[in-house]
VMD Tcl script that builds the backbone (N, CA, C; Angstrom):
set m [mol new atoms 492]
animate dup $m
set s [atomselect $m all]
$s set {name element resname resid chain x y z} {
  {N N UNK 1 A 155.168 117.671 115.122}
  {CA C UNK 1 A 154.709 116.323 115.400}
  {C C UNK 1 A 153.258 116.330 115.854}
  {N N UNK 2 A 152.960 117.500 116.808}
  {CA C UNK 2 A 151.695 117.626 117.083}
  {C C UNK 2 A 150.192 117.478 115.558}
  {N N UNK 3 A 151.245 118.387 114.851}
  {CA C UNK 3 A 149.800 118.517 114.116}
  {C C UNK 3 A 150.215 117.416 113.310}
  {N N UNK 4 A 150.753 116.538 112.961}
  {CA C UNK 4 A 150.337 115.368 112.341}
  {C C UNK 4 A 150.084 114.424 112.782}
  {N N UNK 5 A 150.242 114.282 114.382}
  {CA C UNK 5 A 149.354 113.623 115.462}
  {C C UNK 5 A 147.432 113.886 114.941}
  {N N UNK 6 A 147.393 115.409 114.848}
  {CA C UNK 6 A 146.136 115.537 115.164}
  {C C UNK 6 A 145.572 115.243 113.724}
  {N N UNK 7 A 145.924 115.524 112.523}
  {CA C UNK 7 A 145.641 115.436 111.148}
  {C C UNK 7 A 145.718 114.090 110.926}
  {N N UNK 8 A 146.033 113.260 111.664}
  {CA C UNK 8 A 145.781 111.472 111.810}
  {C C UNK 8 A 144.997 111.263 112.463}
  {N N UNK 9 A 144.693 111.545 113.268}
  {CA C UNK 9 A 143.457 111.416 113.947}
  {C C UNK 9 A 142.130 111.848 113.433}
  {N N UNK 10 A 142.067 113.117 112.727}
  {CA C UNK 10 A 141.157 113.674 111.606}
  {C C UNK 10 A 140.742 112.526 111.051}
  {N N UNK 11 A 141.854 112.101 109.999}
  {CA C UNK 11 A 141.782 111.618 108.959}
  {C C UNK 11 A 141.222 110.339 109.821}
  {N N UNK 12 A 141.230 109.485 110.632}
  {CA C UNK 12 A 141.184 108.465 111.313}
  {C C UNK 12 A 139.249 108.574 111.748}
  {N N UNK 13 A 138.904 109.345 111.954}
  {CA C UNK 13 A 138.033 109.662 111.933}
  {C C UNK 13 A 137.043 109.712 111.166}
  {N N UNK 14 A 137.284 110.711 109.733}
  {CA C UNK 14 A 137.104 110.797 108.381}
  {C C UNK 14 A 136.518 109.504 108.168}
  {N N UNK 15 A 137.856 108.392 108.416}
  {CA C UNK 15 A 137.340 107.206 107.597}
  {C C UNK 15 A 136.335 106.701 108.410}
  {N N UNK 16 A 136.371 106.417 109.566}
  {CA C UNK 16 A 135.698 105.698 110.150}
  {C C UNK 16 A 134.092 106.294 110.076}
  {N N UNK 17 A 133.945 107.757 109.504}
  {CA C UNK 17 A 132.735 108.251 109.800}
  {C C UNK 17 A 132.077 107.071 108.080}
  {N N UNK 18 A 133.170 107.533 107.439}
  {CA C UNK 18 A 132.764 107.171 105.772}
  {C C UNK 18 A 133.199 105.456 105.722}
  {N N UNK 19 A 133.254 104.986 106.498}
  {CA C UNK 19 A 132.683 103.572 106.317}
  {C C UNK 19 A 131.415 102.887 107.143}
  {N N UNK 20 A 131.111 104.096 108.495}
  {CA C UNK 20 A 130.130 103.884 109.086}
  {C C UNK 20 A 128.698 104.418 107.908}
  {N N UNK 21 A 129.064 105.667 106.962}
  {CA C UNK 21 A 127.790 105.880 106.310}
  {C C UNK 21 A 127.790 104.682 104.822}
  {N N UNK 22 A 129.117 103.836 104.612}
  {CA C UNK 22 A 128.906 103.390 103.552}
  {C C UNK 22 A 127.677 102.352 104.285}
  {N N UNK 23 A 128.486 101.081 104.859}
  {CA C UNK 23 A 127.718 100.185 105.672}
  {C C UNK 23 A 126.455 100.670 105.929}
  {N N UNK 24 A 125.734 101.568 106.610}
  {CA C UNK 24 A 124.925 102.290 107.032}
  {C C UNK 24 A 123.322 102.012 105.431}
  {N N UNK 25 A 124.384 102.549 104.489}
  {CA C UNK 25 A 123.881 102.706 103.048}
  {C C UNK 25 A 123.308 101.310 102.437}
  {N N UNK 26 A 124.246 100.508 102.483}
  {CA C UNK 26 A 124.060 98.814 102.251}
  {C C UNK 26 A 122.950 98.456 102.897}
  {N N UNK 27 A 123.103 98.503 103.997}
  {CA C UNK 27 A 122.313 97.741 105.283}
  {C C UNK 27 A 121.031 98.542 104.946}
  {N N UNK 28 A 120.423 99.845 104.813}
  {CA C UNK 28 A 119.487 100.477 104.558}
  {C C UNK 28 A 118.522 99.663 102.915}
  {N N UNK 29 A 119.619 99.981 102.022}
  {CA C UNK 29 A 119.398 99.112 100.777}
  {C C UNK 29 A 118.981 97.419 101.266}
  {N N UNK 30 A 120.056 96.829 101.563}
  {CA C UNK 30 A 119.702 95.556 101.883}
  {C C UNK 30 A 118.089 95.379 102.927}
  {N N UNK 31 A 117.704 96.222 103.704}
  {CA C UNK 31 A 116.484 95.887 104.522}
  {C C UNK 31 A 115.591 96.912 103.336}
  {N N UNK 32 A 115.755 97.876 102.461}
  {CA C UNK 32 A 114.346 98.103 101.194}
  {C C UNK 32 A 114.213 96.921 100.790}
  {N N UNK 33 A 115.121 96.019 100.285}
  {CA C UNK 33 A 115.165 94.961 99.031}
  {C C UNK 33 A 114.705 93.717 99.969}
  {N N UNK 34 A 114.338 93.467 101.218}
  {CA C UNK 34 A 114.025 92.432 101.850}
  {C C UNK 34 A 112.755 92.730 102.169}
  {N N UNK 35 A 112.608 94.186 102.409}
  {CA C UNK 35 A 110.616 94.574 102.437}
  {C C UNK 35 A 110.198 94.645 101.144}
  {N N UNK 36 A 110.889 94.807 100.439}
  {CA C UNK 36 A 109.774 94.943 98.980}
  {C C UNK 36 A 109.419 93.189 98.845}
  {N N UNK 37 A 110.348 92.564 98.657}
  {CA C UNK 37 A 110.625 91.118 98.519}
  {C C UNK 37 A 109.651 90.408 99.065}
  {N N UNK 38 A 109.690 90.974 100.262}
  {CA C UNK 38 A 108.645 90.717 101.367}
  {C C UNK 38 A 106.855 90.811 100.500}
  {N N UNK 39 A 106.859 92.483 100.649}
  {CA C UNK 39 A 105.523 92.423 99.909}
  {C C UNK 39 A 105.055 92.260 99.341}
  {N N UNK 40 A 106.107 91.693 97.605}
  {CA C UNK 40 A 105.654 91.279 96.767}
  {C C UNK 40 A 105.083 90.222 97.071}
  {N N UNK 41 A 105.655 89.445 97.642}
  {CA C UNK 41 A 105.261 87.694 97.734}
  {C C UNK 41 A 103.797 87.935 98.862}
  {N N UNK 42 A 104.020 88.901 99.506}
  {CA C UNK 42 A 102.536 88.631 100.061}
  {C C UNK 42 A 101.452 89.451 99.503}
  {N N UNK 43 A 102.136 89.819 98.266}
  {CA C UNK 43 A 100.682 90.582 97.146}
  {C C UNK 43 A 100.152 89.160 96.506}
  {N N UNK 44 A 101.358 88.799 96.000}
  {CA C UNK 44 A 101.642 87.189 95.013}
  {C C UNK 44 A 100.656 86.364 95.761}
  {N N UNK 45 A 100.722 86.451 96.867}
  {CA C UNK 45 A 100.100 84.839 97.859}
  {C C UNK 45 A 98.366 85.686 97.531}
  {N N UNK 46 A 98.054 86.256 97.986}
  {CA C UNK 46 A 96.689 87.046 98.127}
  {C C UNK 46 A 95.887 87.288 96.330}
  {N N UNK 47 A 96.706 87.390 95.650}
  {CA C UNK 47 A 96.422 87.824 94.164}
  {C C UNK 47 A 96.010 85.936 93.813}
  {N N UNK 48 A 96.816 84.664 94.157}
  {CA C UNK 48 A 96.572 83.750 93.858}
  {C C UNK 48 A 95.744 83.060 95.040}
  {N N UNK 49 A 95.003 83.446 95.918}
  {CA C UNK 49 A 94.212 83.526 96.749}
  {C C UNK 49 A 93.022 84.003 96.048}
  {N N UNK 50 A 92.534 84.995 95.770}
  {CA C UNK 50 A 91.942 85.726 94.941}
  {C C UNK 50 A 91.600 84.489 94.004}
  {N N UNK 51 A 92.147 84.405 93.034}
  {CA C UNK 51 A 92.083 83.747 91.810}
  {C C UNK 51 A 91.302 82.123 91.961}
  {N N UNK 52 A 92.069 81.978 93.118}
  {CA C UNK 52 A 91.300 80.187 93.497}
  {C C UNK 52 A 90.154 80.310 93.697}
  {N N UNK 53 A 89.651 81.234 94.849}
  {CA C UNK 53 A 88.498 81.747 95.284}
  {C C UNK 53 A 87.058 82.154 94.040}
  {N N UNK 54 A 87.692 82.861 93.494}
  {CA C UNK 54 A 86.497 83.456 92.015}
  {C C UNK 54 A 86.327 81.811 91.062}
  {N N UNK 55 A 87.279 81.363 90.898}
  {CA C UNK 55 A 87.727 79.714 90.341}
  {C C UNK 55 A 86.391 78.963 90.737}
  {N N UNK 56 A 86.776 78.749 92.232}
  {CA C UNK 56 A 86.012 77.757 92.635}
  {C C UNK 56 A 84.284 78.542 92.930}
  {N N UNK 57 A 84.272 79.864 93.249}
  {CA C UNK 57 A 82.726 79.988 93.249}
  {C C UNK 57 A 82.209 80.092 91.567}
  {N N UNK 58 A 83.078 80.334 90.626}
  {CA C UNK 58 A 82.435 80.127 89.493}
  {C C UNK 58 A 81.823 78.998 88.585}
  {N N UNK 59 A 83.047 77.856 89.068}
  {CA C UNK 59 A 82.180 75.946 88.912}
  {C C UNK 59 A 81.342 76.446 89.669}
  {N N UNK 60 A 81.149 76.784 90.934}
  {CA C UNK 60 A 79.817 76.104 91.625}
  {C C UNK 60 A 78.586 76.753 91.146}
  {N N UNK 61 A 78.871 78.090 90.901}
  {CA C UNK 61 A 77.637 78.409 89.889}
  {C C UNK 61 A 77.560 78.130 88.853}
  {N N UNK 62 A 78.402 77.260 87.834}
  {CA C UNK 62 A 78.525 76.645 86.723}
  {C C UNK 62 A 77.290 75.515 87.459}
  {N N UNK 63 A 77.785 74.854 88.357}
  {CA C UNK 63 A 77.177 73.842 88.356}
  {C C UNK 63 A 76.167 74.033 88.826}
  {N N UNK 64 A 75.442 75.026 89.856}
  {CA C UNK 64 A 73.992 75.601 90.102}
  {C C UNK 64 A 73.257 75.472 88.862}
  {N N UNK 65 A 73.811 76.397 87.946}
  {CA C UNK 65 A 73.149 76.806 86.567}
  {C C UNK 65 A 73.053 75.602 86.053}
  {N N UNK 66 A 73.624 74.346 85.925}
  {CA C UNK 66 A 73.617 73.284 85.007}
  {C C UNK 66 A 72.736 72.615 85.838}
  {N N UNK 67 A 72.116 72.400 87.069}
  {CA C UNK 67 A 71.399 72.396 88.022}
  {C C UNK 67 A 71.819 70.857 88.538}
  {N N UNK 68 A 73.550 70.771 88.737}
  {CA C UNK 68 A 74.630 69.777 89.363}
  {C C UNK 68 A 74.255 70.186 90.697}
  {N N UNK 69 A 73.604 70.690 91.475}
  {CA C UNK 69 A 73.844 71.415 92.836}
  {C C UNK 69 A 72.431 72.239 93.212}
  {N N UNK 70 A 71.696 71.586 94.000}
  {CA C UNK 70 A 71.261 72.705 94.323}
  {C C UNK 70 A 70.911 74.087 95.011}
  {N N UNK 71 A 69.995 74.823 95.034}
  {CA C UNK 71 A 70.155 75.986 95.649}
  {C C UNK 71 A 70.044 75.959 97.075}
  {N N UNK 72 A 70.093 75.295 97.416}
  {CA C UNK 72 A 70.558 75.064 99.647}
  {C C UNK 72 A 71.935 75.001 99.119}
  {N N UNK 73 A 72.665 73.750 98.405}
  {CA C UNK 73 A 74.132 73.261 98.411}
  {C C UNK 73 A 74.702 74.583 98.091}
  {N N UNK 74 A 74.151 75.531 96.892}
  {CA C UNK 74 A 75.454 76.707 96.435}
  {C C UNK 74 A 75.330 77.871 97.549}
  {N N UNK 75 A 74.092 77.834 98.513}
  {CA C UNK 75 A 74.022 78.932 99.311}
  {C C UNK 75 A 74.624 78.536 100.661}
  {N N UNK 76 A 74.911 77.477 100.711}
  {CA C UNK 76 A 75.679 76.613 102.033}
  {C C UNK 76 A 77.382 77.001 101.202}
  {N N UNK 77 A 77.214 76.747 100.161}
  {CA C UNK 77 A 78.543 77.228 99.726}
  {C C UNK 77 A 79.034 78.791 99.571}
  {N N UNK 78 A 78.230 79.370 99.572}
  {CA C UNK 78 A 78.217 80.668 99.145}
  {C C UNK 78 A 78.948 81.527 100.705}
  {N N UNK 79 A 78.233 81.039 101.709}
  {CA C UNK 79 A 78.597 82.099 102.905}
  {C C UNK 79 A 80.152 81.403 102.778}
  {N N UNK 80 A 80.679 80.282 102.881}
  {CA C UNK 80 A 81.961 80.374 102.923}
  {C C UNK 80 A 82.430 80.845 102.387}
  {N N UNK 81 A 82.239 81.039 101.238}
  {CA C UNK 81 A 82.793 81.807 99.924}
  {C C UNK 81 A 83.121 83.339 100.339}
  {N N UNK 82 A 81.788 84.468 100.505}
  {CA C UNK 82 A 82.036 85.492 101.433}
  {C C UNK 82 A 82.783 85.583 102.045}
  {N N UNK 83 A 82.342 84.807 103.158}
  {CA C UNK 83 A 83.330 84.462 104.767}
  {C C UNK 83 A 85.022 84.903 104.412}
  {N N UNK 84 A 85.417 83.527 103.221}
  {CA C UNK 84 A 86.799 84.287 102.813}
  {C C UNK 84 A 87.207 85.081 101.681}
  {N N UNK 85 A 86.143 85.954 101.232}
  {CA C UNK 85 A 86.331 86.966 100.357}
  {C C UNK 85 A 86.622 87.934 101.207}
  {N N UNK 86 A 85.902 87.941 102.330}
  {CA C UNK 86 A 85.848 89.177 102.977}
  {C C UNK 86 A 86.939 89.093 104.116}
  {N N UNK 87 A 88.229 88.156 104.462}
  {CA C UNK 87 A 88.770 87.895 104.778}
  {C C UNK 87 A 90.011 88.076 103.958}
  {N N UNK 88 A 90.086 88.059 102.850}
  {CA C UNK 88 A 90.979 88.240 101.929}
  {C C UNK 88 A 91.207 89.871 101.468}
  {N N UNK 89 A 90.169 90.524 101.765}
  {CA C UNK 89 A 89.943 91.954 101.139}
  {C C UNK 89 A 90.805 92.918 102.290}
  {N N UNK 90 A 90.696 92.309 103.406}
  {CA C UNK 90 A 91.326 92.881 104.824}
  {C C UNK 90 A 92.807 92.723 104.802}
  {N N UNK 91 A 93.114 91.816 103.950}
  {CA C UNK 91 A 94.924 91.106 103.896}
  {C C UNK 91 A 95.392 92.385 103.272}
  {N N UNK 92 A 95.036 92.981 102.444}
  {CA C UNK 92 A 95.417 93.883 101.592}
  {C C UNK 92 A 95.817 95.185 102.587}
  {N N UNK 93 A 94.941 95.654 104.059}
  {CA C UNK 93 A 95.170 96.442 104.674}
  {C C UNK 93 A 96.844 96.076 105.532}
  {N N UNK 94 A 96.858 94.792 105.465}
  {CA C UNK 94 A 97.639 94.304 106.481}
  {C C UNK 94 A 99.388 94.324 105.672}
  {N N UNK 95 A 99.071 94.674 104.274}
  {CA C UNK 95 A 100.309 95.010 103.311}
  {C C UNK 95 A 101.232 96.188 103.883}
  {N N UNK 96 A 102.594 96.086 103.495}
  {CA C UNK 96 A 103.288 96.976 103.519}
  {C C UNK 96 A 103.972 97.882 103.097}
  {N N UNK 97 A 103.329 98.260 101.998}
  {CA C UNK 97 A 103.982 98.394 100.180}
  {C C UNK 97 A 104.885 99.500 100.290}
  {N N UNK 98 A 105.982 99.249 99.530}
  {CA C UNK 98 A 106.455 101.163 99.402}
  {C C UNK 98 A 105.641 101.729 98.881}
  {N N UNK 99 A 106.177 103.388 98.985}
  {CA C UNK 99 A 105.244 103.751 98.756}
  {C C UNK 99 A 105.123 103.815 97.542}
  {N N UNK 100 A 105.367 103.675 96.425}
  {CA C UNK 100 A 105.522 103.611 94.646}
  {C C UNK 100 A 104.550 102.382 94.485}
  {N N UNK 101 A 103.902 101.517 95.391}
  {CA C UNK 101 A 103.396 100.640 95.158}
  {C C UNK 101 A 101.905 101.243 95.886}
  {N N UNK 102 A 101.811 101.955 96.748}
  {CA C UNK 102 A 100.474 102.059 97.574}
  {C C UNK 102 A 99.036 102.537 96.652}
  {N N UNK 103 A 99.543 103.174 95.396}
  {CA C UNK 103 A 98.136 103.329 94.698}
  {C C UNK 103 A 97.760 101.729 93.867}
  {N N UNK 104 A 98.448 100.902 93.397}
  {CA C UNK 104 A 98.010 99.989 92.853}
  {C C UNK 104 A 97.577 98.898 93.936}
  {N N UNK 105 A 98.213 99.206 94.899}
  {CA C UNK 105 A 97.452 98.338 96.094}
  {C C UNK 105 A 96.082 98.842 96.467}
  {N N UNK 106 A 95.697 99.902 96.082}
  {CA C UNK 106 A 94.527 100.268 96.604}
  {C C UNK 106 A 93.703 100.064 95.387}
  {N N UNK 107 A 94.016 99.864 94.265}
  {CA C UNK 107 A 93.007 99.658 93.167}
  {C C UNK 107 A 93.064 97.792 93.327}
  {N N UNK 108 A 93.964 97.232 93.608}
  {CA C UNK 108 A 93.903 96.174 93.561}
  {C C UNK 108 A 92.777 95.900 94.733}
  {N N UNK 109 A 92.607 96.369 96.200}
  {CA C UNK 109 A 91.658 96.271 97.183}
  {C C UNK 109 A 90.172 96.223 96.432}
  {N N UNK 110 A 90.659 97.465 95.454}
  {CA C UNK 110 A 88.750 97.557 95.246}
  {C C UNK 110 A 88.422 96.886 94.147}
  {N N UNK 111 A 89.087 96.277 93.837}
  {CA C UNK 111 A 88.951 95.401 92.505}
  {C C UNK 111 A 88.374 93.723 93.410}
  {N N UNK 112 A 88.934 93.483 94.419}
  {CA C UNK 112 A 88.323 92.299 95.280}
  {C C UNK 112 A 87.148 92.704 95.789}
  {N N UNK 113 A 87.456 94.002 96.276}
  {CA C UNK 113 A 85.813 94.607 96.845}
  {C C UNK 113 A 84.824 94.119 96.027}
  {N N UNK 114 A 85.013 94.833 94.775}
  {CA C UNK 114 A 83.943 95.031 93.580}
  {C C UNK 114 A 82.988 93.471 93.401}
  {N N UNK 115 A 84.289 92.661 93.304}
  {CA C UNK 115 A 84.504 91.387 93.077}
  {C C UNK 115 A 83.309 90.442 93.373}
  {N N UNK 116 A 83.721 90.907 95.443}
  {CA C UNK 116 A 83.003 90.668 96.441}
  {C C UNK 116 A 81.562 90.768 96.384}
  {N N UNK 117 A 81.567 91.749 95.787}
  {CA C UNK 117 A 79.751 92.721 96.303}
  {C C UNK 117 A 79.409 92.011 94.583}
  {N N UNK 118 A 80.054 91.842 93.457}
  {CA C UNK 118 A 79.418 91.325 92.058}
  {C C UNK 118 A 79.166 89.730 92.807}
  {N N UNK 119 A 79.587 88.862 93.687}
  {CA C UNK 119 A 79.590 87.778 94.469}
  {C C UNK 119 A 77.896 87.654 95.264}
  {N N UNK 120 A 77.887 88.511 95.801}
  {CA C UNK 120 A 76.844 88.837 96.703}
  {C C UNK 120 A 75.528 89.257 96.134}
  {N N UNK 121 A 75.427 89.705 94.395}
  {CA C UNK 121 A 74.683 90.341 93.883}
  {C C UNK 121 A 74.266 88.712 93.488}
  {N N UNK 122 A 75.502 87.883 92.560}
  {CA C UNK 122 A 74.998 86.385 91.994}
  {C C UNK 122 A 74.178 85.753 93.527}
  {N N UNK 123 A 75.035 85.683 94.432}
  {CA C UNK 123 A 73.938 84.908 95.360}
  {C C UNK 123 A 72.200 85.615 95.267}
  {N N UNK 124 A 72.365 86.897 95.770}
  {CA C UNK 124 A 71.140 87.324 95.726}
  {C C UNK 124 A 70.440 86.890 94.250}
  {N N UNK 125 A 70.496 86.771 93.637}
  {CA C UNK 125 A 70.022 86.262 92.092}
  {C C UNK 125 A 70.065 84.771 92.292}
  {N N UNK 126 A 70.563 84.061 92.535}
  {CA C UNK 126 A 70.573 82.553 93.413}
  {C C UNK 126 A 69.139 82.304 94.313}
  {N N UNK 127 A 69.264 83.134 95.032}
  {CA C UNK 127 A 68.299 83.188 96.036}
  {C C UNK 127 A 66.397 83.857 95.566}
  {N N UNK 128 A 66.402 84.895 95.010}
  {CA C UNK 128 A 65.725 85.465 94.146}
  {C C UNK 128 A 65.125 85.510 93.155}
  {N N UNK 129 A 66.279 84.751 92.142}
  {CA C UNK 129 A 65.707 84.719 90.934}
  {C C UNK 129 A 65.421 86.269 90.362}
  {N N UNK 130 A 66.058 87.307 90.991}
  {CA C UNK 130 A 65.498 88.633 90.560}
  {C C UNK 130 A 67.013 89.143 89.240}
  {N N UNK 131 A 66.701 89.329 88.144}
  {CA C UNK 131 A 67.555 89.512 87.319}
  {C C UNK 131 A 68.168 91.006 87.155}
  {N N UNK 132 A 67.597 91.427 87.880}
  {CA C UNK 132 A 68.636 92.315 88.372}
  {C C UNK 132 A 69.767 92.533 89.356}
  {N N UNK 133 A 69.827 91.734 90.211}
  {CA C UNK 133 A 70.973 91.208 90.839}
  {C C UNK 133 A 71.606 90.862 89.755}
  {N N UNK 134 A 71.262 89.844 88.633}
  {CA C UNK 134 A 72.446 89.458 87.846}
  {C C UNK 134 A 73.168 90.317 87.421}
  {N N UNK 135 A 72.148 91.171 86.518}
  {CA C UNK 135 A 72.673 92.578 85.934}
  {C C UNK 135 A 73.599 93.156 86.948}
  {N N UNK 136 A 73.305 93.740 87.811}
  {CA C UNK 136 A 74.306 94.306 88.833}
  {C C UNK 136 A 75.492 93.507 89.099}
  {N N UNK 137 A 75.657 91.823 89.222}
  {CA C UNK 137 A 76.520 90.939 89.290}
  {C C UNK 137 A 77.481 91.486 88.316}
  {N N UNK 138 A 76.605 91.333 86.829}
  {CA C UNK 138 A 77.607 90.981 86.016}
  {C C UNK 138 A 78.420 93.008 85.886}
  {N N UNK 139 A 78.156 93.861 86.128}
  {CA C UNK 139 A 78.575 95.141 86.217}
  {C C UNK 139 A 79.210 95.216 87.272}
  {N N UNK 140 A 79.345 95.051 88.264}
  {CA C UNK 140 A 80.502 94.433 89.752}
  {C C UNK 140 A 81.579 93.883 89.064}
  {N N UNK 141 A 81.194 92.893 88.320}
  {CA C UNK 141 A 82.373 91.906 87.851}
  {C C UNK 141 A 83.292 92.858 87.031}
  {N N UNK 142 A 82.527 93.737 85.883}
  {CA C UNK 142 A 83.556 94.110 85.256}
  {C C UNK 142 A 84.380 95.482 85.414}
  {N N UNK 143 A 83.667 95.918 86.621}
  {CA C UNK 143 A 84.355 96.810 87.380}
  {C C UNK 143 A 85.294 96.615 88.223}
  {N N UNK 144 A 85.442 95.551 88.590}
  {CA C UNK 144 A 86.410 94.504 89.221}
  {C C UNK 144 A 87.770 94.726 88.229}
  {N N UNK 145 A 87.250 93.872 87.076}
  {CA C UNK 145 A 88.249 93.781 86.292}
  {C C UNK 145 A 88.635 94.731 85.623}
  {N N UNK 146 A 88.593 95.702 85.267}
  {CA C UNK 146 A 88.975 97.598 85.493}
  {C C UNK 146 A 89.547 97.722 86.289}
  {N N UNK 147 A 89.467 97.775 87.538}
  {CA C UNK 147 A 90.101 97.886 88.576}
  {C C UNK 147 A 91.459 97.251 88.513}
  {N N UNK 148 A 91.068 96.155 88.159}
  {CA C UNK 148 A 92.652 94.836 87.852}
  {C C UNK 148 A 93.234 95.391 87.193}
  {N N UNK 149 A 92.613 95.898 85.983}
  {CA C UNK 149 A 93.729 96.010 84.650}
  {C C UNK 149 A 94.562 97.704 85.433}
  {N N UNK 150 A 94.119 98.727 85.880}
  {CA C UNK 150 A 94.503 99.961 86.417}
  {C C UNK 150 A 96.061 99.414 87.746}
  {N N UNK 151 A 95.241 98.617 88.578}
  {CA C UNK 151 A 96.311 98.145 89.603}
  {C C UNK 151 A 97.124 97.378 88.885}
  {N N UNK 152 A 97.285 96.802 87.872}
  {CA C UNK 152 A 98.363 95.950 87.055}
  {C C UNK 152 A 99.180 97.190 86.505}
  {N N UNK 153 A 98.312 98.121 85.575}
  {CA C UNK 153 A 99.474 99.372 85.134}
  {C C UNK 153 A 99.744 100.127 85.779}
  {N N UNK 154 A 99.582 100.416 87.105}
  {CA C UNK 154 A 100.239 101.525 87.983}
  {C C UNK 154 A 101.292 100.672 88.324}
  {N N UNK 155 A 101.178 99.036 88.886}
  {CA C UNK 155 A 102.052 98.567 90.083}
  {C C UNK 155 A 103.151 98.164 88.779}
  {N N UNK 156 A 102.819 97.880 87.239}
  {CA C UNK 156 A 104.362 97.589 86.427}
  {C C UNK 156 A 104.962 99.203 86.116}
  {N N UNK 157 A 104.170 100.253 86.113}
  {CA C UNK 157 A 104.799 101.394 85.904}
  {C C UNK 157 A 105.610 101.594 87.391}
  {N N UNK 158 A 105.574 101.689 88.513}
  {CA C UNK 158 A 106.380 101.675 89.551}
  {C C UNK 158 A 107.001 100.717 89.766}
  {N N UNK 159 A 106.980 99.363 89.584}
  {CA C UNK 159 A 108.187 98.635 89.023}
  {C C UNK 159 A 109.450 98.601 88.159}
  {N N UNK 160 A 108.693 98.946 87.183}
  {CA C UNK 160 A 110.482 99.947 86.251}
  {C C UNK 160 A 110.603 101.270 86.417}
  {N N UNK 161 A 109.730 101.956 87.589}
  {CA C UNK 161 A 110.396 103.549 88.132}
  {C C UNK 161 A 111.660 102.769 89.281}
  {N N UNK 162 A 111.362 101.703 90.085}
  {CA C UNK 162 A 112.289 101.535 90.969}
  {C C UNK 162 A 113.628 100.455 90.408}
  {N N UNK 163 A 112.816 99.571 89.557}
  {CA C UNK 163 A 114.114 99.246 89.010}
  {C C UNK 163 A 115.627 99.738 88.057}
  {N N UNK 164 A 116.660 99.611 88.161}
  {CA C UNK 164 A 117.472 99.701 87.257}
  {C C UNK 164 A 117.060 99.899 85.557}
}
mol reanalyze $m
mol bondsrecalc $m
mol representation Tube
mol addrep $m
């Protein structure tokens, strides 16, 4: 009687260890799938942040150039512009990515960087008139967008490494 006292108790055990590691397993899964979830949407919010931002300083140098605006109005516009470029470039530090995601987050950073400083080159060319700022502008820009296209194929190639 003893030992099937104690071989119930084993077994009593057993289970309780192997439903504490199933649960354990879920709950682990369930909090990955609520941080990724998480970071996507705050890549998502910042990526369409991004996008408004380049949007709207590009009318306004549309409209500089068409000479809708002038050069006080786009350089009164311009530091805000900075102000939250360079505010936006910092969000990216403040991410939490797994790690299958941390190299396209970092090409995506320097792709706003690039962005930023091709931003800073048009003002200086705004301000200047020196066409080499543009030149440099427009080589920022498309190093930018290099950058984009690299952080787009790393972050969908680690997207179907983690998915099903």
């Amino acid at each position: 009687m003893k030992k099937k006292k104690r071989n119930n108790i084993i077994l009593g055990i057993a289970g309780v260890v192997i439903i504490g590691l199933v649960v354990s397993f879920y709950y682990t899964a369930e909090q990955t799938r609520i941080k990724g979830f998480t970071f996507g949407n705050e890549l998502q919010s910042i990526q369409l942040d991004l996008k408004k931002l380049q949007t709207d300083f590009q009318s306004e140098f549309l409209m500089w150039e068409d000479e809708e605006i002038s050069n006080d109005e786009f350089l009164e516009y311009s530091k805000k512009h900075i102000s939250k470029m360079e505010e936006l470039v910092l969000r990216y530090d403040a991410l939490e990515p797994p790690e299958a995601f941390a190299t396209s987050i970092e090409l995506f950073k320097l792709s706003t960087q690039s962005q930023l400083e091709g931003d800073k080159e048009t003002i200086l060319f705004v301000q200047t008139g020196d066409k080499g700022a543009k030149i440099r502008s427009d080589a920022l820009i498309k190093d930018a967008f290099e950058y984009e296209l690299g952080a787009l194929a790393k972050f969908n190639a680690a997207k179907a490494e983690i998915q099903p």
